[in-house]
N, C-alpha and C positions, 0 to 999 in steps of 0.2 A: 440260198446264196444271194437271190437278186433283191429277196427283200432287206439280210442284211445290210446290203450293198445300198441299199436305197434310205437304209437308218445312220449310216454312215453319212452319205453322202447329206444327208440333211442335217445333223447334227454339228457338221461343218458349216455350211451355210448358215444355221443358226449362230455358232459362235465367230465367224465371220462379220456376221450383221452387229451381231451385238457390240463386238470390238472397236465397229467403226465409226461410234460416235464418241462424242469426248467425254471423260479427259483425256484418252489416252494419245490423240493425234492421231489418230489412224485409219484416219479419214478415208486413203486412196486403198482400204479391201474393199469400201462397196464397190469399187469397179471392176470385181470379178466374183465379189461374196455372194453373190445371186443363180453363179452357171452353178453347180452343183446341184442345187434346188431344182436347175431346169433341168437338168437329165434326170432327176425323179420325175418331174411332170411329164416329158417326152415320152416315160416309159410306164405310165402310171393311166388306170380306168379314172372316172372321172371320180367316182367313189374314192379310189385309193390315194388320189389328189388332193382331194378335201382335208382326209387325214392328214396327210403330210404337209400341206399348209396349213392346216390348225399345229401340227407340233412343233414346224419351223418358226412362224409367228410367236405361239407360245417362248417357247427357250429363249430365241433373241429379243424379246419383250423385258424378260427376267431379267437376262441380262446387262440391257442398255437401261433399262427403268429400275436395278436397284435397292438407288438412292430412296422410293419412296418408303423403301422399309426403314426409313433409316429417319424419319420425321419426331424430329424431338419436340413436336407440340402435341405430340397423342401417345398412346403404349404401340408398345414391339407390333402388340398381337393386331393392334388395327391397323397400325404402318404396312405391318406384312398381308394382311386382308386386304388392302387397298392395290399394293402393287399385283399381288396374284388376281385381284378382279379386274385392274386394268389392262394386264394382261392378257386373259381371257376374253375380256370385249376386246380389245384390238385382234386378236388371233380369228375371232369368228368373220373377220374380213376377210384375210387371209384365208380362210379355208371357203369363200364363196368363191374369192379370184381365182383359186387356185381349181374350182371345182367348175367353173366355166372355161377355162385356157383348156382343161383336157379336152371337155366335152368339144368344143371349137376343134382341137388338133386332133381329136383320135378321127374326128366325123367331116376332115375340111385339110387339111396337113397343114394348115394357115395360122396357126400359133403362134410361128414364130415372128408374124405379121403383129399379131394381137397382144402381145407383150408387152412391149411400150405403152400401146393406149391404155391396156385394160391396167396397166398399172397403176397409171395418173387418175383413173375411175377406183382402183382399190383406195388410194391416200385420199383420194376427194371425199368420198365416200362417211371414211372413218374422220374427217376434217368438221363433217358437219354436226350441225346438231345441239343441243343442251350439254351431251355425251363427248362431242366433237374435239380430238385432239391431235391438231396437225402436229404437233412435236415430234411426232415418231416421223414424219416426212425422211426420206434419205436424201434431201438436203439438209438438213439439218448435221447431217456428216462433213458437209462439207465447206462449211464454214470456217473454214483455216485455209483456204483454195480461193484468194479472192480474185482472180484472174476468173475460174472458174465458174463463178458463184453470179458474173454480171450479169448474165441472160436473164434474172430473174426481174430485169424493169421489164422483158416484154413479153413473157411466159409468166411469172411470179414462181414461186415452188415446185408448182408441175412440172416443169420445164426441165428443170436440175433432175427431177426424179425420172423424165422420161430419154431425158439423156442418160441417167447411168441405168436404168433397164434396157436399152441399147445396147449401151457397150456392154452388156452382161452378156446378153444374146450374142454378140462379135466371138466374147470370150469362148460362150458355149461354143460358138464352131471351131473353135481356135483349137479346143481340146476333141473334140470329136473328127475331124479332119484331118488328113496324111499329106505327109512332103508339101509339094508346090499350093497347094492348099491351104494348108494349114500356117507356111509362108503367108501367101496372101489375105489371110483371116486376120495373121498378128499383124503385120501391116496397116490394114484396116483401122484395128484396133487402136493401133498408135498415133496413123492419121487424125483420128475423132476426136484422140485426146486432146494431139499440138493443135487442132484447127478452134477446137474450143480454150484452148490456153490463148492463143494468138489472138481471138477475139477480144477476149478481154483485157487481156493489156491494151490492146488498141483502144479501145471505148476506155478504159482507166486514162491513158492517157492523155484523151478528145475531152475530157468534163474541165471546165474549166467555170468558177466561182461568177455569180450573177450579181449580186449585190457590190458595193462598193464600201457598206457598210455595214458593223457588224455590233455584236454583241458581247457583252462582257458577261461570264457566266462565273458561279460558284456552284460548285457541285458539293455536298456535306454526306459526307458516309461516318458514321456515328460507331460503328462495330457494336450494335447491342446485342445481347441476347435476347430473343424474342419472347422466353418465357419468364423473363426476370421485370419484364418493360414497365408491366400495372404491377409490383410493389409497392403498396401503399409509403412504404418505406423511403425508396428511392423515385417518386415519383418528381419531385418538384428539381430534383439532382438532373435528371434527365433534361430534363425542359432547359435549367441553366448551362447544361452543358451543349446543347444546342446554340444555344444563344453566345455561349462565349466562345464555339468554335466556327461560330458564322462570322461573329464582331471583330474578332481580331483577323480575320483573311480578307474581310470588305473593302474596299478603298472606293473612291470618288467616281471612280468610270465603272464600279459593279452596278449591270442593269438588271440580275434576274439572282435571285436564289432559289437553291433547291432542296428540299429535302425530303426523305425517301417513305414509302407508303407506310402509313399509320407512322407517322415520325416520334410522336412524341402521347403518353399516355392519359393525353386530356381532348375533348371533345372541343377543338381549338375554335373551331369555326363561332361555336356559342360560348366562349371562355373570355369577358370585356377584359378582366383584368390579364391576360396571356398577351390579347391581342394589343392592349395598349403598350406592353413590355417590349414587342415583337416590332410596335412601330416608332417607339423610343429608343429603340438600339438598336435595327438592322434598317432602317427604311428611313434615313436620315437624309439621300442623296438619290431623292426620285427611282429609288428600286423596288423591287417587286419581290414577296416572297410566296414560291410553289409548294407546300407542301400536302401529304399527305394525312388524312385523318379521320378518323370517324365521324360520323355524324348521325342526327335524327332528324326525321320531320313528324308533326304532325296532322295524320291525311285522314281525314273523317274520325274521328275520334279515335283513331287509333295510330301506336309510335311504328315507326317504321325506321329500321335502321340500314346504314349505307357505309359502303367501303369509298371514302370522298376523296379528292383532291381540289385544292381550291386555293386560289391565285388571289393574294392580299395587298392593296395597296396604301400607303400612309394617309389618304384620304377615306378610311372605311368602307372602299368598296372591295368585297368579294364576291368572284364569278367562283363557283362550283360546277363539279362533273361529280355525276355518281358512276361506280364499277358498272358498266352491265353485264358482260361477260363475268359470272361469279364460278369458282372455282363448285365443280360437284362432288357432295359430301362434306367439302371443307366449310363452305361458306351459304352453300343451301342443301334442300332435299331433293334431289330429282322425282317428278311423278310423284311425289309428296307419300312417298310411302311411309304407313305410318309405324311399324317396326323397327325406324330407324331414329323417331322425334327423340327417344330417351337417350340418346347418345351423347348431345350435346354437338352435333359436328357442324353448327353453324345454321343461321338464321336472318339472314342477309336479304335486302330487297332490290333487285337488281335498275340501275337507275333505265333511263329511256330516251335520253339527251343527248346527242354526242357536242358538247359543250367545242365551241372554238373560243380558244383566248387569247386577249390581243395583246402586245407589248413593241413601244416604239415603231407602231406601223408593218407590225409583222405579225402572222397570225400562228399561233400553234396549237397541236392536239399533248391531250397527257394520255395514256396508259396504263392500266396500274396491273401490273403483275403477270400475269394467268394472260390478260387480253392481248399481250405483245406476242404470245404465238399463235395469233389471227394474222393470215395473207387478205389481201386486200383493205386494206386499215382505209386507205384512203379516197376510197372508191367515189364516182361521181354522184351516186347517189347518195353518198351521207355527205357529203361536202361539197357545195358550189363553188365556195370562197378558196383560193389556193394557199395552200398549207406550208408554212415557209422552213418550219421544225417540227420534230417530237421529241416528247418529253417522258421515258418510260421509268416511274416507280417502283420499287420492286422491295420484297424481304425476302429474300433466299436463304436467313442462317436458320431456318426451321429443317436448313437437311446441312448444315455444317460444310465440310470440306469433302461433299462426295459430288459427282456429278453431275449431279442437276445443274448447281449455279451455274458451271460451266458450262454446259448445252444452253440454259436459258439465258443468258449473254451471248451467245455464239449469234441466237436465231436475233437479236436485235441490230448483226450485220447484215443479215437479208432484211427487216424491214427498211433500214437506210436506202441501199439499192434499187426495190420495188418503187421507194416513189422518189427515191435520187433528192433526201432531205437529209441532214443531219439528225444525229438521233445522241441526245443526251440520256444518259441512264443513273441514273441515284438508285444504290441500295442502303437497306440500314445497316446488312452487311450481305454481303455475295459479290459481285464485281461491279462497280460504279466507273462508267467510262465516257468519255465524247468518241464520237463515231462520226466522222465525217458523213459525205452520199457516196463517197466512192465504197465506203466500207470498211475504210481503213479508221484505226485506233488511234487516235490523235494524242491520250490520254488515257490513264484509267490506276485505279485504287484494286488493289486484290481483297482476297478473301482473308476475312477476319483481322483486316487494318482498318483502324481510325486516319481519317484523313478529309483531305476536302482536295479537290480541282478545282482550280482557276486559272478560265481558260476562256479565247476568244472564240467565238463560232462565226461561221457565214451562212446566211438561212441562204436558203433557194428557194424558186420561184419555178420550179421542175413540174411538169404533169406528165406521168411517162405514159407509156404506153399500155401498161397494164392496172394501172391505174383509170385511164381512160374505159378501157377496152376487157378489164376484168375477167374471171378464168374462161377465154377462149379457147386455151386449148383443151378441158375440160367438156365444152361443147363438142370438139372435133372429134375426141374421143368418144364420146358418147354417140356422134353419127358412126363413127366406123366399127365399132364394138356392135353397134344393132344390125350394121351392114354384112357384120364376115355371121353372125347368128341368125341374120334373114338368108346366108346362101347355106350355112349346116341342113335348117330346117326343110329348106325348099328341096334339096339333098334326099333330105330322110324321108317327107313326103310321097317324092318322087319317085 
């Protein structure tokens, strides 16, 4: 009965977790999709923990990831290999969290201490690395909450996660608790929430624009299919159509175009005759064109290729950025195993630059895809100079109208916030939007529309806090997780 009890109870918490990322809006169960899970732990040896955090992880991984079955630049069968292995490495996090929280509480009763931290140490954890994918963060849920979502200039993501691992634990007593208690629990609970809404309206409120002057922007979402792109057929079609839905939206005050990663299927950067076309009909009125594209170098005798973005002005000059954060399996081999070279799943050399590019006395970063669900984008260590926008490229119709684009447009409201800049996003199709620093949607092109934005921005001149000061609270955590594990031991010892 109690292990049934305890297969229930987690099968909930998995479809709970999974539910509450997008699309479906259903942001507000992580704030109680966790207590179920924690009454297995409470009642669980550390062994039987493990399991049960490997099989909650597992299901709500499936779940909220999917979409990657569903990747129309590969077959079913690899799509579906991909989501079931991502799953499984995110789950084997889970099941070490979950296999330290027992050990902690069956040997110390201070678990419920340990929850919150060791949580923001689970995401941190599964965030780094070659492997490293913060996306599954539960912030990431809550990115429809922008009242909620501000604290992330001075905590960045952990922050959101370690707040709703809190209120999860509130919940857990909430349900575990009788009468006046149990009053006082939901109370609590409620408090945490209005006190964390209240804050950020306030600070929503408090931002107010630095600059006096601003920037004219075009945004260009093409709506292509991405495996139609390199048809020899339709190849030159593409390009003109570029060009003739950039030419007719331009006028006199556009300072910047945009268009979105791998925009167009020529190797632009080394293409004279593209690029003279590019600066005969868009770049006629002192503007700048961003796009996206492939490119090559050759480094010791050998070609080396790059997922580029590079910033073209009618004077011949281009500044490039190469991807460095590259998509794993898609775009390289991790650990270069060689079982995997006949697949074809990509071949890419990750650039080493974090390129800043300058326009009208303002400096900004690009992003291209995959690298926008990196926290800490603008840390003081890769940037001295202050960063006034970003600029995030992206191709999302490789998964159509399932949940990905949604979630990966969500997570570029938390980058805005983290460093309080405006954050422009060009897809070729998935969601193409301006995003203010508050985080709010200024603009934006949906999924599977041809369209373009034009639209003014005001850069900032913002350094926040966690930008400065970087995942601190990940260090705090990490003292106090060793702290409540130096008194179990000294305990067991003893």
């Amino acid at each position: 009965m109690i292990i049934n009890n305890k297969v229930k109870l987690s099968v909930l918490s998995s479809i709970l977790i999974g539910l509450s990322f997008q699309p479906f809006n259903l942001g507000f169960l992580a704030w109680f999709a966790l207590a179920p899970f924690i009454i297995v732990l409470f009642n669980s040896s550390s062994s039987e923990g493990m399991i049960y955090g490997f099989g909650v992880g597992l299901l709500s991984n499936l779940i909220s990831l999917y979409w990657l079955s569903a990747n129309s630049g590969t077959t079913f069968l690899i799509g579906t290999l991909s989501l079931i292995s991502t799953s499984i490495y995110l789950s084997i996090f889970w099941a070490l969290f979950s296999l330290i929280f027992c050990f902690i509480n069956n040997n110390s009763s201070k678990g419920i201490y340990f929850f919150p931290f060791g949580w923001v140490l689970f995401e941190y954890f599964f965030s780094i690395g070659i492997l490293g994918f913060p996306w599954m963060s539960l912030a990431t849920t809550q990115t429809n909450y922008l009242p909620l979502i501000q604290i992330v200039e001075f905590t960045g993501i952990f922050g959101i996660s370690f707040f709703i691992a809190s209120i999860n634990i509130i919940f857990f007593k909430v349900l575990l608790s009788k009468n006046k208690a149990r009053i006082k629990n939901f109370n609590n609970f409620i408090l945490l929430l209005v006190l964390f809404w209240l804050f950020g309206y306030l600070r929503m409120w408090s931002i107010q624009d630095e600059f006096s002057n601003d920037l004219d922007i075009l945004v260009v979402q093409p709506n292509l299919n991405p495996n139609e792109k390199w048809n020899k057929n339709i190849k030159e079609q593409i390009f003109d159509d570029f060009i003739q839905l950039s030419e007719r939206n331009i006028n006199d005050s556009t300072d910047l175009i945009i268009w979105p990663e791998v925009a167009t299927p020529f190797y632009i950067f080394k293409n004279y005759d593209k690029l003279t076309k590019i600066k005969q009909k868009l770049l006629k009125h002192d503007s700048y064109l961003l796009t996206g594209s492939l490119d090559w170098k050759n480094i010791e005798n050998k070609i080396k290729n790059y997922n580029s973005v590079g910033l073209i002005s009618k004077n011949d000059e281009i500044s490039t950025y190469e991807k460095i954060k590259l998509v794993p399996f898609g775009e390289f081999i991790p650990f270069s195993l060689p079982f995997l070279k006949n697949l074809n799943l990509g071949n890419y050399t990750p650039g080493k630059k974090n390129t800043i590019f300058h326009i009208n006395n303002f400096n900004f970063i690009t992003k291209i895809c995959f690298e926008s669900i990196d926290p800490i984008l603008l840390s003081k260590k890769k940037y001295n100079n202050n960063i006034n926008f970003m600029v995030i490229i992206v191709n999302d119709g490789w998964f159509g109208n399932s949940a990905g684009p949604y979630q990966h447009y969500g997570i570029s409201k938390l980058r805005a916030i983290e460093n309080r800049i405006p954050i422009i996003r060009s897809a070729n199709t998935g969601i193409s939007a301006i995003i203010n620093k508050k985080g709010e949607v200024e603009k934006k092109i949906g999924i599977n529309k041809q369209g373009v934005i034009l639209s003014k921005i005001n850069p900032s001149n913002s350094k926040t806090f966690y930008s400065k000061h970087g995942n601190w609270l990940v260090n705090l955590s990490i003292f106090f997780a060793f702290f409540l594990l130096f008194i179990v031991l000294k305990r067991k010892i003893l």
